[in-house]
TIDRENMAR-994784 format. One record per atom (N, C-alpha, C, O): x, y, z. Coordinates in steps of 0.2 Angstrom, whole numbers, plus 5000, padded with zeros to 4 digits. Example, Ala and Ser with C-alpha at 12.3 -4.5 7.8 and 13.67 -1.06 7.14 Angstrom:
% TIDRENMAR-994784
506649725039;506249785039;506649845039;507149835042;506449895035;506849955036;506450005039;506750065040;
This chain:
% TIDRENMAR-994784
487846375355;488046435352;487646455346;487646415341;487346525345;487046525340;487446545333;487946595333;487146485327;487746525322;487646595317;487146625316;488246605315;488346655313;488046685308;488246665303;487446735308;487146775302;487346785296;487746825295;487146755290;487346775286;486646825279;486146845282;486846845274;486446875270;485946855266;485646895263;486046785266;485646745262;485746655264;486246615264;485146635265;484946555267;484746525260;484146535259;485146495256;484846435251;484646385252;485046375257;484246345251;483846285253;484046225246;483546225242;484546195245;484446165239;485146175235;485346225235;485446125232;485946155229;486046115220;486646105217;485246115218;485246095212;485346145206;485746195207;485046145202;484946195193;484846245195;485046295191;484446275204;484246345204;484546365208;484946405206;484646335215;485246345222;485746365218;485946425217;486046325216;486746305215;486946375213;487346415216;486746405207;486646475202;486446515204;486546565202;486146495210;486046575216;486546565218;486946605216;486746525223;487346515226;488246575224;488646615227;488246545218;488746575213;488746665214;489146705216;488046675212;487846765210;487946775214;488546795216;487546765220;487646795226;488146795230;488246855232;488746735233;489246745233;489946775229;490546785231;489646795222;490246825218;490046905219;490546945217;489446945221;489246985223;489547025228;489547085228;489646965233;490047015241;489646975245;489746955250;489146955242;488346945248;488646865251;488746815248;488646865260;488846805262;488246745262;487646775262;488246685262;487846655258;487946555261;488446515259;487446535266;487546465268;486946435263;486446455260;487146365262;486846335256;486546285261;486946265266;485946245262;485946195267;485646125260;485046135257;485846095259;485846035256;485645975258;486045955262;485045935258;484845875262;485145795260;485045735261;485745815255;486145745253;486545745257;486545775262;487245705255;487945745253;488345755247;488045725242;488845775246;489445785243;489645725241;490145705244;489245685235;489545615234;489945615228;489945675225;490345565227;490745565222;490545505217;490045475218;490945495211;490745445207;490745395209;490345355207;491345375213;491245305215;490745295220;490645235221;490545335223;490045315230;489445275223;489245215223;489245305219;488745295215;489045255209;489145275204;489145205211;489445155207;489245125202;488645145202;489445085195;489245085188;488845005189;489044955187;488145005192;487644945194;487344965191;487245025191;487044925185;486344935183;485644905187;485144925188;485944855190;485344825195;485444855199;484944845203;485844885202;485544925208;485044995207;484445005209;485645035203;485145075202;484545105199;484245155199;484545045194;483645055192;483445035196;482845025193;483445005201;482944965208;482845015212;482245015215;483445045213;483345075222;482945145220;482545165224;483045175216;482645215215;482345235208;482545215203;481645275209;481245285203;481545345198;481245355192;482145375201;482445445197;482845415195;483345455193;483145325193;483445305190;484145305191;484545285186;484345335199;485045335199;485045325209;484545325213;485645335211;485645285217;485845385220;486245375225;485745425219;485745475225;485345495223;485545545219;484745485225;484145495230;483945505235;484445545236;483545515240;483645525248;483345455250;483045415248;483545465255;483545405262;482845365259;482345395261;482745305255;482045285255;481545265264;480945275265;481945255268;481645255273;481545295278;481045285281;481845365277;481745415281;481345485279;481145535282;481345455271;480845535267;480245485264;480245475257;479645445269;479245435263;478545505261;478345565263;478245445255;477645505253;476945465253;476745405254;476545545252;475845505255;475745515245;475845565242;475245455243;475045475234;474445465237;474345415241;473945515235;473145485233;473045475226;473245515222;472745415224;472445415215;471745425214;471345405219;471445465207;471145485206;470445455209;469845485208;470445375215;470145345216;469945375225;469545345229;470445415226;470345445233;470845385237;470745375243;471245345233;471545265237;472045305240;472345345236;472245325246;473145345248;473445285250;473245235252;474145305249;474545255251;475045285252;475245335248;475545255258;476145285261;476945255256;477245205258;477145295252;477745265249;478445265250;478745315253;478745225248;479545255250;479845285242;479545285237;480545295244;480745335238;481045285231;481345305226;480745225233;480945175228;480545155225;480645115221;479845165226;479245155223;478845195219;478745255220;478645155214;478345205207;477545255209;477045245212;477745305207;477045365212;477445425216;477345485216;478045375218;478345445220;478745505220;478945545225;478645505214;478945565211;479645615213;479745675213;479945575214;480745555216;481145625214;481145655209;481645645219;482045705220;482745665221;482845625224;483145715216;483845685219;484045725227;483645775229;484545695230;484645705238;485545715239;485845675242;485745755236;486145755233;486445855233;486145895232;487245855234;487445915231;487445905222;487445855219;487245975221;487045975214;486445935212;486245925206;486045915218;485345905214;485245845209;485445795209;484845875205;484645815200;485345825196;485645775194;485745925193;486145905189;486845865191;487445875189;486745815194;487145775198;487345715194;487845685192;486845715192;486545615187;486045635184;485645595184;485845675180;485245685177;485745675168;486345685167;485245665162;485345645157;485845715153;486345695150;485645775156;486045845154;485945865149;486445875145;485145875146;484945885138;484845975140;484345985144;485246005138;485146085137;484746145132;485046195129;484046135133;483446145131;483346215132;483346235138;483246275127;482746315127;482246315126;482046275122;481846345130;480946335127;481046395123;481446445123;480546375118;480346425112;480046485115;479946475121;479746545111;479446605112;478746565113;478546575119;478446545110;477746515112;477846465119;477546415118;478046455122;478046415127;478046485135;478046475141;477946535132;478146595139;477346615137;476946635141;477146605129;476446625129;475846585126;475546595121;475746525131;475446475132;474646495130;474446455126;474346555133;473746565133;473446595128;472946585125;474046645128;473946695122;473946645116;473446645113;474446615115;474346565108;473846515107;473546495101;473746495112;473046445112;472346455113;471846425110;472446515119;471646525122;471546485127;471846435128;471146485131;471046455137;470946375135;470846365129;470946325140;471046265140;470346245145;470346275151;469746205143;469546215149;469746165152;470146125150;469646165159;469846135166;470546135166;470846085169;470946175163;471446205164;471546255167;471146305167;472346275170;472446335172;472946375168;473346415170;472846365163;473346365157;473546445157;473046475158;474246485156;474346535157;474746555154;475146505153;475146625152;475646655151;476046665157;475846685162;476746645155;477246685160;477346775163;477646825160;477146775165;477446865166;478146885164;478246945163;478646835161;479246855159;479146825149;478746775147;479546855147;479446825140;480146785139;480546795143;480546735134;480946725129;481446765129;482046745131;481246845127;481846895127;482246915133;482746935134;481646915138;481946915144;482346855147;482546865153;482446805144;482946765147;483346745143;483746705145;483246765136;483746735131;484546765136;484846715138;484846805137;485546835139;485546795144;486146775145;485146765149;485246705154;485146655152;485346615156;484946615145;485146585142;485846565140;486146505141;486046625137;486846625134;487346615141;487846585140;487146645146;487446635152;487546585153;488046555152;487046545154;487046475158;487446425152;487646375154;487446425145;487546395140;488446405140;488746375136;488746475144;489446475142;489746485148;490346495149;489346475154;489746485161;489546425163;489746415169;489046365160;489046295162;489646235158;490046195159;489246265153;489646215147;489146185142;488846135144;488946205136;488346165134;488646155126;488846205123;488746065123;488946035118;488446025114;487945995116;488446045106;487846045102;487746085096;488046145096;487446055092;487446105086;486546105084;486346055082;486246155085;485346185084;485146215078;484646245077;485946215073;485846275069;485346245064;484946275059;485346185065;484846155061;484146155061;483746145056;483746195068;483246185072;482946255071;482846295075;482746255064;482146315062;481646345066;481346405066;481546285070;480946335076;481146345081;480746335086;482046375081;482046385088;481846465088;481546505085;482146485095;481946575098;482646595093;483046565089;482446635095;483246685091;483746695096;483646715102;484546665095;485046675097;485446715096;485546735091;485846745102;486246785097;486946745099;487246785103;487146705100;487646675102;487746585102;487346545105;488246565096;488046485095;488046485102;487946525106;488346395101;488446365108;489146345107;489446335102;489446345115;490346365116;490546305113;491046315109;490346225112;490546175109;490346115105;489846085107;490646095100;490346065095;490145995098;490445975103;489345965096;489345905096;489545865098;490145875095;489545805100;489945745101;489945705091;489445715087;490445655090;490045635084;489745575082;490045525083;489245585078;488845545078;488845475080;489245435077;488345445084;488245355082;487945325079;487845355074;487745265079;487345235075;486745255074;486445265068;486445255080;485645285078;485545335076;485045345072;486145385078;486045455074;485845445064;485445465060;486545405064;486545385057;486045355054;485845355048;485745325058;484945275054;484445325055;483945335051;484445375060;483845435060;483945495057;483445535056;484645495055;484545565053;484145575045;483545605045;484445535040;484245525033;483345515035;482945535031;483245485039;482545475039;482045515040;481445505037;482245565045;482045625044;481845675040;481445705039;482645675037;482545705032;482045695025;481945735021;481945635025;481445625020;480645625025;480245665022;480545605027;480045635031;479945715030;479345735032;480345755029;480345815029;480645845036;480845905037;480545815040;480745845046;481345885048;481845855044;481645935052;482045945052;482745935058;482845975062;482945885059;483445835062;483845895063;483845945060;484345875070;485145935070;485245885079;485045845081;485745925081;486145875086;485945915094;486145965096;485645875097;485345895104;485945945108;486545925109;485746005110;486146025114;486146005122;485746015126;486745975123;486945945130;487445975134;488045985133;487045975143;487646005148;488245955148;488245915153;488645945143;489145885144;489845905140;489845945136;490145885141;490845915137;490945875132;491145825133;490945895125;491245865119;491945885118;492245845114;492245925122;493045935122;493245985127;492846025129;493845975130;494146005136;493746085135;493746115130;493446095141;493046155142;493146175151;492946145156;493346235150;493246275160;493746225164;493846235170;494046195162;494646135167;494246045167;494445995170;493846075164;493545995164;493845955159;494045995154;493745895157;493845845152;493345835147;492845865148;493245805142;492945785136;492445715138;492645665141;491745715138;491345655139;491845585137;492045595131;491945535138;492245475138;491845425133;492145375130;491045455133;490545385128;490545355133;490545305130;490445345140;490345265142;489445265143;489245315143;489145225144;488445185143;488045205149;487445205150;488445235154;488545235161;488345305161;488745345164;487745345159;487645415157;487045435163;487145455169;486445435161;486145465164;485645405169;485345345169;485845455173;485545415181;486345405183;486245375189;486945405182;487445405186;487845465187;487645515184;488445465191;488845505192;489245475185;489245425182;489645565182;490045555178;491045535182;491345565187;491245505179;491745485184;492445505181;492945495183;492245565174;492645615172;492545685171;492845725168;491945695176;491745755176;491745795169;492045845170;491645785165;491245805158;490545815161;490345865160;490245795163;489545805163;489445865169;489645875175;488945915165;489045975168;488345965175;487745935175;488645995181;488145995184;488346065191;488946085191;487846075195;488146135198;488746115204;488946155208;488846045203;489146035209;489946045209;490246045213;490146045199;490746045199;491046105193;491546105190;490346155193;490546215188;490446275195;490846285199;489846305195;489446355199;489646375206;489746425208;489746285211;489546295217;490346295219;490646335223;490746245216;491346265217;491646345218;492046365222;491346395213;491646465211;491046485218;491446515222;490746475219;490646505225;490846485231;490846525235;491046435232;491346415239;492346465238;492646495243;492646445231;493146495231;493246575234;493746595237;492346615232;492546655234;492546685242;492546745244;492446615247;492546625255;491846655258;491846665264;491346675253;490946715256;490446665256;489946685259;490346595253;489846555252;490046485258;490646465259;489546455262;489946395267;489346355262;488946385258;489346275262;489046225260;488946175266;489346135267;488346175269;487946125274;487646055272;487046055271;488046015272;487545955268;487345905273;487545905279;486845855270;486645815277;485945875280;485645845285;485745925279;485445965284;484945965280;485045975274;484245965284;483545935283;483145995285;483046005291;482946045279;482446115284;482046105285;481746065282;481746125291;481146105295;480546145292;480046125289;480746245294;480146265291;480646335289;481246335288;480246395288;480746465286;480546485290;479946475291;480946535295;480446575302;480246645298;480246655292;480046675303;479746735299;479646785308;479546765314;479746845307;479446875313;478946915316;478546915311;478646955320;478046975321;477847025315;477247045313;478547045310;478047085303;477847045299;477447065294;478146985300;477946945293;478746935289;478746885285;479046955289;479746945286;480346905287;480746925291;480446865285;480846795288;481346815290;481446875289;481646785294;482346805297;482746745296;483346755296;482646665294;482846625295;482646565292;482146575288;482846495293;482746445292;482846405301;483146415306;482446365300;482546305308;482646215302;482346195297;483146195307;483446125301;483646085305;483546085312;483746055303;484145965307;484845965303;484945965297;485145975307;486045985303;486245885303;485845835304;486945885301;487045795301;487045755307;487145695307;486945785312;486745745317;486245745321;486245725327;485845765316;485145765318;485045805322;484545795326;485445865324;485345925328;484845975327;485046005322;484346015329;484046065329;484446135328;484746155333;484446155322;484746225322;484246295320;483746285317;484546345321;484146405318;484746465311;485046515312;484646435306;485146485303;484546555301;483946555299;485246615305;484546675304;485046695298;485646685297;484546755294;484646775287;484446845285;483946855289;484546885280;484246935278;483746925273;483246955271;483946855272;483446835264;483446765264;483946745266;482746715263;482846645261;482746655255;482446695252;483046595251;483046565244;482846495243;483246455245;482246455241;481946395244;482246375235;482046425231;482546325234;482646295230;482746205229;483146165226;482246205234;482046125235;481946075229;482246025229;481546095222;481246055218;480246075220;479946095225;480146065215;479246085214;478946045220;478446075222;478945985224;478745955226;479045975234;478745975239;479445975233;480045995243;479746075242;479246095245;480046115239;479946185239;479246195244;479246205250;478746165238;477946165242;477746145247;477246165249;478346095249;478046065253;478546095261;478346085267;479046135259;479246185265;478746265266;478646285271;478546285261;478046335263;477646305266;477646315272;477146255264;476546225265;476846225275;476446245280;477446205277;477746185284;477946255287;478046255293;477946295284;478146355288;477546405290;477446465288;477146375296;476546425297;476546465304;476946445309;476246505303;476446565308;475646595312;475146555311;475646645316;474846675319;475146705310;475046655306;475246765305;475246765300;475146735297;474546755294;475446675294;475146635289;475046575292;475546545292;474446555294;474046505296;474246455290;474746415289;473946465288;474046405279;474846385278;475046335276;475246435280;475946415276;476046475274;475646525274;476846485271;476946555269;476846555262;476946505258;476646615260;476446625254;475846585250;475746585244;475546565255;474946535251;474246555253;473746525253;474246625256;473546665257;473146645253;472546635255;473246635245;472546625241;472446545240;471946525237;472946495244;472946445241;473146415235;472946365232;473646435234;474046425227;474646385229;474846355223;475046355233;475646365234;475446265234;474846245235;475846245234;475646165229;475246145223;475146085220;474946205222;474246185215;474746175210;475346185210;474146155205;474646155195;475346115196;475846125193;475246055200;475846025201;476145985192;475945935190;476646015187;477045995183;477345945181;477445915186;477545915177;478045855176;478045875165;477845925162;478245805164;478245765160;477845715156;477745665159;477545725152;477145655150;477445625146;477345655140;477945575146;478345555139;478145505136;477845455139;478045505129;477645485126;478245435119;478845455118;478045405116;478545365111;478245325107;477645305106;478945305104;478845215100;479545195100;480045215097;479545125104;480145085101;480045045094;479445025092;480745025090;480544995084;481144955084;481644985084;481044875082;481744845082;481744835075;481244835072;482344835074;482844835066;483244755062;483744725063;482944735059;483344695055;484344685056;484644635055;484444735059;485144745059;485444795065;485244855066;486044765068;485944815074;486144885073;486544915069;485644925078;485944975078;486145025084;486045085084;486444975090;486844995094;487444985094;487644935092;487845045096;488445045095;488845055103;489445065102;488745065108;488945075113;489245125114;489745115118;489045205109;489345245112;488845305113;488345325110;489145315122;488645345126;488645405124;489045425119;488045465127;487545445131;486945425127;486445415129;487045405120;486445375116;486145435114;486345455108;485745485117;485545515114;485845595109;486345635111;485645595107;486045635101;485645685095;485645745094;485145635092;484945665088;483845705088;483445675090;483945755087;483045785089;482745815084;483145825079;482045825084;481445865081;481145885084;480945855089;480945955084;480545995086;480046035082;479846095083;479745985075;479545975071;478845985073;478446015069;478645955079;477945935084;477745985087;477145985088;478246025091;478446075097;477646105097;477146095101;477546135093;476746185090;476746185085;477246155081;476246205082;475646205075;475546135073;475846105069;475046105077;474946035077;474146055079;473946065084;473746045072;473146045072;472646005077;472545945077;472246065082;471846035086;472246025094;472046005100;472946045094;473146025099;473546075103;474046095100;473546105108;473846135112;474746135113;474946115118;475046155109;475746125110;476146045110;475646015107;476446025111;476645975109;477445945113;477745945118;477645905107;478445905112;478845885108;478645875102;479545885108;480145885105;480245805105;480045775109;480545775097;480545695099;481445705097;481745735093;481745635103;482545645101;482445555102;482045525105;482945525100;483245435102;483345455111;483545505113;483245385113;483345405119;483945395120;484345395115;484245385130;484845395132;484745285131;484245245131;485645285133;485445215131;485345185139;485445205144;485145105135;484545075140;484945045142;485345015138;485045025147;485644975152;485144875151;484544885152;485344835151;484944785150;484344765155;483844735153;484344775162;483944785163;483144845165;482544835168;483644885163;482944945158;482944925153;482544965150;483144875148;483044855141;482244825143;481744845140;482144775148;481844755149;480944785149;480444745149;480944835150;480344895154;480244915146;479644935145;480644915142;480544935132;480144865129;479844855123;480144825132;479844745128;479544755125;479344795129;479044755120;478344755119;477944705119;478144655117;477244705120;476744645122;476744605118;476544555121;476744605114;477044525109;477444495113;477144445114;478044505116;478544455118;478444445125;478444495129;478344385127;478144345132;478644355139;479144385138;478544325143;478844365148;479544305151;480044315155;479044255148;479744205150;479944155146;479444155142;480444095141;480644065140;481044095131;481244145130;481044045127;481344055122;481344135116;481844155113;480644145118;480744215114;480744275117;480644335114;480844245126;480744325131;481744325128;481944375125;482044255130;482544245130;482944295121;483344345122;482844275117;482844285109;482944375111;483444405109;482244425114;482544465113;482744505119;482744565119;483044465124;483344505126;484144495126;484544535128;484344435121;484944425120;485144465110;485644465106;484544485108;484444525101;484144595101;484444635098;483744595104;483344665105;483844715105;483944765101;484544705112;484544755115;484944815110;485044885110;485244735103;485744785100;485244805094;485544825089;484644805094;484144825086;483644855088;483244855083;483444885094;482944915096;483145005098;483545025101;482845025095;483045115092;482145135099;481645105099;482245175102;481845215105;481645295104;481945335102;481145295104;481045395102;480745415106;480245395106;480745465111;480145475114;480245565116;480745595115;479645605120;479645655117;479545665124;479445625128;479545755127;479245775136;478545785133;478545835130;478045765134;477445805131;477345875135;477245865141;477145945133;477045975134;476345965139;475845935136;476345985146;475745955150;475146025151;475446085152;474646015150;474046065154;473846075160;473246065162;474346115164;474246135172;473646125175;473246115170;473446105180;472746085183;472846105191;473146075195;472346145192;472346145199;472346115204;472446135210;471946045202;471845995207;472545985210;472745975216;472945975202;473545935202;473945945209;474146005210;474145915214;474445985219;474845925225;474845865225;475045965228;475845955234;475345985242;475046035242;475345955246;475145975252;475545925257;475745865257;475445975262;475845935268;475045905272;474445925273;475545815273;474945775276;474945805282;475345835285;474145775285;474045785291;474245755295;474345775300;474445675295;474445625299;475445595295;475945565298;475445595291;476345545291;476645595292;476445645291;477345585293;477945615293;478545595293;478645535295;479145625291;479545575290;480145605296;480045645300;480745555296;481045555301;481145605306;481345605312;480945655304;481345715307;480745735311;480745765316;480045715307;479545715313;479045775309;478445785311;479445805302;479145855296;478545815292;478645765289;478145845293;477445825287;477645805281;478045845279;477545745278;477645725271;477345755265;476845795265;477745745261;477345775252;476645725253;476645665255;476345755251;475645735252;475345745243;475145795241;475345695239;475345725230;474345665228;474045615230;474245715225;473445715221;473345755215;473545805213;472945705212;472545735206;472945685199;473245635200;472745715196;472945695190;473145735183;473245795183;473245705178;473345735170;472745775167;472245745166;472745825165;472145845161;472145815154;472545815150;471345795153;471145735145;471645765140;471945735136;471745845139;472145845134;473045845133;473345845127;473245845139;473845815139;474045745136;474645725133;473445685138;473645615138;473345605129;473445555125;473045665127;472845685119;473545705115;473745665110;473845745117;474745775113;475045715113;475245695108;475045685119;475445605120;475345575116;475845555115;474845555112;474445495109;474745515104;475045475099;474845585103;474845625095;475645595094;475845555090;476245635100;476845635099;476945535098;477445515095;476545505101;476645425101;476845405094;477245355093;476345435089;476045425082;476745445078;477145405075;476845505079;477345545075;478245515077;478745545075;478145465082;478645405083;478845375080;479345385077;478545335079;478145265077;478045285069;478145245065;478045355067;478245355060;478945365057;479245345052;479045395061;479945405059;480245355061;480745345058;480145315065;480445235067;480245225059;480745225054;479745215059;479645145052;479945195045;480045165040;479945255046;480445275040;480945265039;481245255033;481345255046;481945235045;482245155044;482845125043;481645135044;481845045045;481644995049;481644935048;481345035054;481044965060;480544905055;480144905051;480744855059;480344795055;479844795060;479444745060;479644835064;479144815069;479144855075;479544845079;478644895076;478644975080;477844935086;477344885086;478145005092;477544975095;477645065098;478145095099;477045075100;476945145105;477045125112;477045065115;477445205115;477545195122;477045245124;477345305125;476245245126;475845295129;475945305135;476345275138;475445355140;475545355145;474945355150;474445365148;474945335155;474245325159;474045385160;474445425159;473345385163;473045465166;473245475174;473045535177;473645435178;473945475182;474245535183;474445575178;474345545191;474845615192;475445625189;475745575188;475545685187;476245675184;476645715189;476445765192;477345685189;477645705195;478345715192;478445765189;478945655194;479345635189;480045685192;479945735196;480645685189;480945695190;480845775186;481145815190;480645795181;480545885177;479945905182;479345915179;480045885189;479245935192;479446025191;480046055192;478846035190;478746115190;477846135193;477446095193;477946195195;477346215194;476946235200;476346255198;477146225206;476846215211;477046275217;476946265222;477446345214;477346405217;477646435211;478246435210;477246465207;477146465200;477246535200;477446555206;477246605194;477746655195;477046685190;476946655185;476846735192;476346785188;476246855194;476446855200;475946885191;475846955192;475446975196;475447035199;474946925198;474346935201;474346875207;474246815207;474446915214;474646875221;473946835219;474146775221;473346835218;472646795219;472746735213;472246695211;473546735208;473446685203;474146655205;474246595203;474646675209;475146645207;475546655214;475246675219;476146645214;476246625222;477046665224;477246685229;477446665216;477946735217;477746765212;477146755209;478346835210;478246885205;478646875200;479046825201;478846915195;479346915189;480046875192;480346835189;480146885197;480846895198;480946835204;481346825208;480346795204;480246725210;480346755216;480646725220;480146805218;479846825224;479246815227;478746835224;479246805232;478346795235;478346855236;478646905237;477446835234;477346915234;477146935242;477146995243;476846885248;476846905253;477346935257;477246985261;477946905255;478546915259;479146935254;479446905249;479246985257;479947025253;480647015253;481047045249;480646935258;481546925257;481446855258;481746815262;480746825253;480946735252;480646755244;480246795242;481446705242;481146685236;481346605234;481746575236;480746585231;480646535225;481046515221;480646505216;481646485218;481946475212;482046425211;482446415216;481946385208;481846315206;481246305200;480846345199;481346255198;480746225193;480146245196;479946285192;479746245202;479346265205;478946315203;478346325203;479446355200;479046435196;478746435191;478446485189;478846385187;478546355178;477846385182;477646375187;477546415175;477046425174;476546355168;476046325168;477146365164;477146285160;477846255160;478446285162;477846205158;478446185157;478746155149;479246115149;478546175146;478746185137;478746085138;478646045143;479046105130;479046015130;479746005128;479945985123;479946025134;480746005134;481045985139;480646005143;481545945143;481845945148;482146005152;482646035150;481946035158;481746115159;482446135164;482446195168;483046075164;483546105168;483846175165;484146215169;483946195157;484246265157;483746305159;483946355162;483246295157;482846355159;482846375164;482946435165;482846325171;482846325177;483546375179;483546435180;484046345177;484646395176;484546445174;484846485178;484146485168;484246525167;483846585171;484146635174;483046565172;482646585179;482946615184;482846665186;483646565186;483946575191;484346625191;484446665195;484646625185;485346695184;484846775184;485046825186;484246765180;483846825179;483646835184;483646895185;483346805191;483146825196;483846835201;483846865206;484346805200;484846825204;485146885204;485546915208;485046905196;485346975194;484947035199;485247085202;484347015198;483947065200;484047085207;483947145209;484147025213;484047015220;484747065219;484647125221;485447045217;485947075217;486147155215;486647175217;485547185212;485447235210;484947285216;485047345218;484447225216;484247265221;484447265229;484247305234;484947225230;485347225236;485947275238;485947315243;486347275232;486547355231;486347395230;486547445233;485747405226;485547455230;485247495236;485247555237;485047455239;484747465245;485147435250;484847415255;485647435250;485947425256;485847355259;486147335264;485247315255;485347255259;484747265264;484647215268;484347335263;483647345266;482947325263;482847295258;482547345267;481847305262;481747365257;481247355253;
């Protein structure tokens, strides 16, 4: 029996899904969500450090099926190899309702005004595809504010001179300080830097019906098991499934997005939880996969219209593949200065972000989240050996006197960089795999070395008896902040949707997810992604009333 039509197909129920999900079913507009995890709880995702830095590379244990989603990497040596989702290279996706904001760290980031105008501020990059956004700053600061007071975001930035202009603090104060914060803050300030306390999707105090963060160590890369840690699975998607007009399908696997003899989608074709073949038809698709899945369902959606895939007539639709390049210094301390209150990270600068002589933008440096003892491990540095008395010494000392810094380095788009569906593997459902190539451009793994340096100084100003750099290789950058790979400009022959994450081929699929980064600031890019999402759902909603829901 064929199911029942609704107004809108979501693909995805992460930072972008999720926040369509909401607008659109608060609208009137009926609205199925199709999700390739399930609906886990915290205990399914239990508090193992040895499991979950093992089983997967996104650091936490809901992932997708390692056995059933692999990937193909080629390295810049032309080598491929076929990976599973626990193996380093593969640029790993949470598989999950709520996506990454399920288990992710929940550091609540605006990019600055010079992050929407990359090009303009810099000038061309060569072998880069370095660009401006078609939207600016001003136009998403009020979806800014949205997502910062209808998700929940803890923190105080007032300290942070180079941010954009707000007009609205943030709904909740800080958590307060720990140890590290205490040994970095004063240090900075003599450094001259400007220190202030990380804004975070997490709750410092009862907010929206949820609870106050607990501190436990058990932070990023798990489920929160007090629901303080914000994500769309337990702020957004709830208020949409309340208002009746929204169903959530989990477990279901999209195949391709159909489309009909004009070229305008009507649908989606999926594998629902029992691996059944289904057809959800629709007036509108919404692909909010992640930069890597997104791409790699257009790339699968080919028609006599679009041979290539949809939306990708010029070739665009997996290029400029995005990430992070994180870059650092750990430094251990004559005196401890862990105190075991989570999530560790707390204090930043954005001191680095731009006006950094010679270099194209930059990135934000904060203390990391804290390192479970077997991630203490992966921080060692090359002095200490790998077995006996002094591997022993620091791992029963380090763990309490080792301070980390480390920054997202602002990355240089690359066309090579890209997402293609393979020709030959596939994964269980029989769907061509992410097929990932290319590499870093020289001057990203340049910002990295730089933000390394400027580590590794505020370590030793605040006390380290002994600092070491954490740089990064010239590999692919993938990683769990992908962006970039159906990117958002003006011009169908440069970019793959429009302002508002629409393809420009096709009039009722849109793109919203990280995907649409043009760049990806040197911040961690879940609010932005959020906010993307409320300004282009405003619009869909806008233009849906008015037209009737016509083209």
């Amino acid at each position: 029996m064929a199911l029942k039509h609704v107004n809108a197909v979501i693909v995805g129920s992460g930072a972008g899904g999720g926040v369509v999900a909401k607008e659109l079913a608060t609208a009137g507009m009926s609205v199925v969500v199709l999700e390739r995890g399930k609906w886990q709880s915290a205990a399914e995702c239990r508090k193992d450090d040895l499991r979950n830095q093992r089983t997967s590379v996104l650091g936490n244990g809901s992932g997708p099926d390692e056995e059933r989603n692999p990937r193909v990497l080629v390295d810049e040596q032309g080598r491929e190899r076929v990976l599973r989702a626990n193996e380093s290279g593969y640029s790993n996706n949470a598989a999950c309702v709520g996506g990454g904001t399920f288990s992710y760290g929940a550091m609540a980031w605006r990019f600055m005004e010079k992050d929407f105008r990359m090009r303009t501020t810099y000038g061309p990059v060569e072998g880069s595809t370095l660009d401006d956004w078609p939207i600016g700053y001003q136009d998403l600061e009020p979806y800014y504010e949205k997502a910062e007071w209808e998700m929940g975001v803890s923190g105080d930035d007032s300290g942070n001179i180079f941010k954009a202009p707000r007009k609205k603090a943030l709904p909740m104060p800080p958590l307060p300080p720990n140890r590290e914060y205490q040994v970095l803050h004063p240090a900075a300030k003599r450094l001259g830097l400007h220190p202030f306390d990380i804004p975070m999707l997490r709750n410092s105090v009862p907010y929206n019906g949820r609870g106050p963060c607990m501190r436990c160590r058990w932070c990023v890369g798990f489920a929160c098991e007090v629901n303080a840690k914000t994500g769309t699975q337990n702020t957004v998607i709830p208020k949409a499934l309340a208002t009746r007009n929204c169903e959530l399908r989990s477990q279901c696997m999209v195949k391709e997005v159909l489309v009909d003899e004009r070229g305008r989608a009507r649908g989606v074709a999926y594998f629902d939880e029992n691996d059944r073949l289904q057809e959800q038809t629709a007036d509108l698709v919404v692909v909010s996969g992640s930069a890597v899945e997104s791409a790699r369902l257009l790339l699968n959606s080919k028609s006599k219209l679009f041979p290539n895939g949809l939306g990708n007539r010029y070739d665009w639709v997996g290029r400029n593949l995005l990430s992070h390049t994180y870059s650092g210094a750990a430094g251990i301390f004559d005196f401890d200065t862990y105190d075991d209150a989570g999530p560790g990270a707390q204090i930043a600068v954005c001191d680095y972000n731009h006006g950094n002589p010679g270099l194209v933008g930059g990135a934000l440096l904060a203390n990391e989240f804290i390192r479970l003892p077997y991630q203490h491990l992966g921080y060692a540095p090359s002095f200490i050996p790998n077995w006996g008395v002094a591997h022993k010494e620091w791992v029963r000392n380090g763990f309490n006197r080792t301070v980390v810094l480390m920054g997202p380095t602002q990355e240089m788009p690359v066309f090579d960089a890209r997402v293609q569906a393979d020709p030959k593997v596939k994964d269980y459902w029989g769907i061509p795999v992410g097929r990932l190539s290319g590499g870093k451009h020289p001057h990203t793994v340049e910002i990295a070395r730089f933000i390394a340096g400027k580590a590794e100084d505020w370590l030793k100003e605040a006390g380290a008896v002994r600092t070491w750099r954490r740089q990064p290789p010239r590999g692919l950058s993938g990683g769990q902040h992908q962006a970039g790979t159906c990117r958002m400009g003006s011009d169908p022959k440069t970019s793959v949707v429009d302002k508002y994450c629409r393809i420009h081929d096709v009039d009722n699929v849109y793109v919203i997810d990280g995907s649409v980064h043009v760049t990806n600031g040197g911040f961690n890019p879940a609010l932005t992604i959020m906010a993307v999402a409320y300004h282009a759902s405003d619009n869909l909603v806008r233009t849906w009333t008015k037209t009737g829901g016509r083209s």
